[in-house]
N, C-alpha and C positions, 0 to 999 in steps of 0.2 A: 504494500500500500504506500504511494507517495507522501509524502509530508508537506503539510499547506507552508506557501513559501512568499505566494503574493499577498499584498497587504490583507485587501478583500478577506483572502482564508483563512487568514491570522486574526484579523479580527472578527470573525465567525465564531471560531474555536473559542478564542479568551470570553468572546460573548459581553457581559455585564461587567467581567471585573478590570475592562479596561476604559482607562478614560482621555479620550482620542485628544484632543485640546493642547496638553502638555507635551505630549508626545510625536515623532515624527517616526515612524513604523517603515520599514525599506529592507525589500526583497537582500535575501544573502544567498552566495553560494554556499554557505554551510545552513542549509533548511532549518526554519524554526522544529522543532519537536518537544515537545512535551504531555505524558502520558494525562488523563483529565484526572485522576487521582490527585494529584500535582496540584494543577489546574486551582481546583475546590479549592485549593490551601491560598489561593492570590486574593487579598483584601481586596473587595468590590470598591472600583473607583478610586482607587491610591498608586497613584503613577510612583509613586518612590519606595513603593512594597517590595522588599528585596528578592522575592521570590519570584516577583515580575519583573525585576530587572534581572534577574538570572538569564532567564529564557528569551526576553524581547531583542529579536531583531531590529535595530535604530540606525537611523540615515547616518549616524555617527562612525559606524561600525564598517562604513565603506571606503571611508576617507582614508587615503593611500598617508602613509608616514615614511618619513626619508630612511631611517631605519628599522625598518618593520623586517621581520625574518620569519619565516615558515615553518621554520623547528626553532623557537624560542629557548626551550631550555636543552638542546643539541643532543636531542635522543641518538638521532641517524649515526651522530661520530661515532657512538656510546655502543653500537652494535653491531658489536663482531661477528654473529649470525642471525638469520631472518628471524624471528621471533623474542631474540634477546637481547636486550640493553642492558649493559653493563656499566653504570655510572661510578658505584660507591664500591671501598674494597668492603669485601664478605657481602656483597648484596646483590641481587642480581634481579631485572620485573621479566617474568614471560608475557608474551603479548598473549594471551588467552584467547580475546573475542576483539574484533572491531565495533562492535553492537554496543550502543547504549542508549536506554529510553529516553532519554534526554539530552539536548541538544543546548549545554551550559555557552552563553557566551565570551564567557572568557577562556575555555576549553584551551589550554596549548597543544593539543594533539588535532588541532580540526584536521591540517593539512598533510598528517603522518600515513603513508604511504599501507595501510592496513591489507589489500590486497597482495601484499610482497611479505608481509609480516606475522600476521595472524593464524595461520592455516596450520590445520590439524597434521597435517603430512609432515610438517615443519619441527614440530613438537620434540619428536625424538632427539632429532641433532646438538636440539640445544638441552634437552635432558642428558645426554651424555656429554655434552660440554660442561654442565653445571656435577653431574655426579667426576669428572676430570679433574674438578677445578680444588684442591682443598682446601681454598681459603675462602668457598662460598659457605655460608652459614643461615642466610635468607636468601627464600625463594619469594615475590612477591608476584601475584599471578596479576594482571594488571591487562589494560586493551584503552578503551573501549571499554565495559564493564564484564567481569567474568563471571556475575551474578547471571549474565543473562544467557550463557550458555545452558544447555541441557542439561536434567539432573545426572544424569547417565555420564552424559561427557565431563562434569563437572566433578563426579567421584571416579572416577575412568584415572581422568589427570591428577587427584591427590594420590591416587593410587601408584602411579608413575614416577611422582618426585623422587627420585633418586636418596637414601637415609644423609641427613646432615652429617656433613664431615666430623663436626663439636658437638653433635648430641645425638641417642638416638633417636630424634624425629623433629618435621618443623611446627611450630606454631602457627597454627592459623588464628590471624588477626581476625575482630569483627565478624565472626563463624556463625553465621543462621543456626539454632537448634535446629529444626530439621535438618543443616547439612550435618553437623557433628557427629550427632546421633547415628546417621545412615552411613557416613564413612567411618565411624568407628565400629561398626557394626560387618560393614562389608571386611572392613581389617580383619577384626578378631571371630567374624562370621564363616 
């Protein structure tokens, strides 16, 4: 399904809780998106609601800058193979998913090349890169959001991680009970 991108559809969607007057609304090539779950939470008629400026496409957001850069915090240098960035020593983000339900405006990843990066086939080289490496210690599974992957695919890949060099296992940060449970369960299952 497309994502509304012209003003018109954007302001369809937002509906009531936006208030046109203050604002100047303007087509991006990075498409508005946001789920209407979301949506509900934007204060009716408050143009400086931060959770409408998360998502609002503005005529501001077009305007070219003399140094503007495409990879802002220079993921591309940082990766030594398709799916993995390697910024920080002991740390390493797998690109999980390119997918995320929303479409944050400040997003630094809008223009990261996820077709060349994200793909499941991809997966292994950098899981034997990072089981390679002994001085990795975190895994950060990262995209695009890897919430949004399948639950299948998403205990598939903890299943995968290769055991920490310094412990035996990683920490999952901010872990949904439903997912714990079920990858703890497929482990010791």
């Amino acid at each position: 399904m497309s994502q509304p991108n012209s003003t018109d559809q954007i302001e369809k969607k937002l509906g009531e809780r936006l208030s046109l007057p203050q604002l100047t609304i303007a087509p991006s090539e990075f498409a508005f998106k946001a789920p209407q779950h979301f949506i509900n939470q934007i204060e009716t008629k408050a143009p400086n609601d931060p959770l409408l400026a998360q998502i609002l496409p503005l005529a501001a957001e077009n305007t070219l800058i003399d140094d503007y850069l495409t990879d802002p915090v220079g993921d591309l240098h940082k990766s030594p193979l398709p799916s993995l960035i390697h910024k920080y020593q002991g740390r390493v983000l797998l690109i999980a998913s390119p997918k995320c339900d929303i479409h944050c405006r400040y997003c630094f990843r809008r223009h990261f090349p996820y077709e060349s990066h994200s793909n499941q086939r991809l997966w292994q080289q950098a899981l034997d890169a990072i089981e390679q490496d002994t001085s990795i210690h975190e895994v950060i599974l990262s995209g695009g959001d890897p919430m949004s992957l399948s639950e299948k695919v998403l205990l598939d890949l903890s299943q995968k991680l290769p055991p920490s060099n310094t412990s035996p296992h990683y920490e999952f940060i901010a872990e949904p009970q439903w997912f714990r449970h079920k990858r703890l369960h497929k482990k010791h299952g």
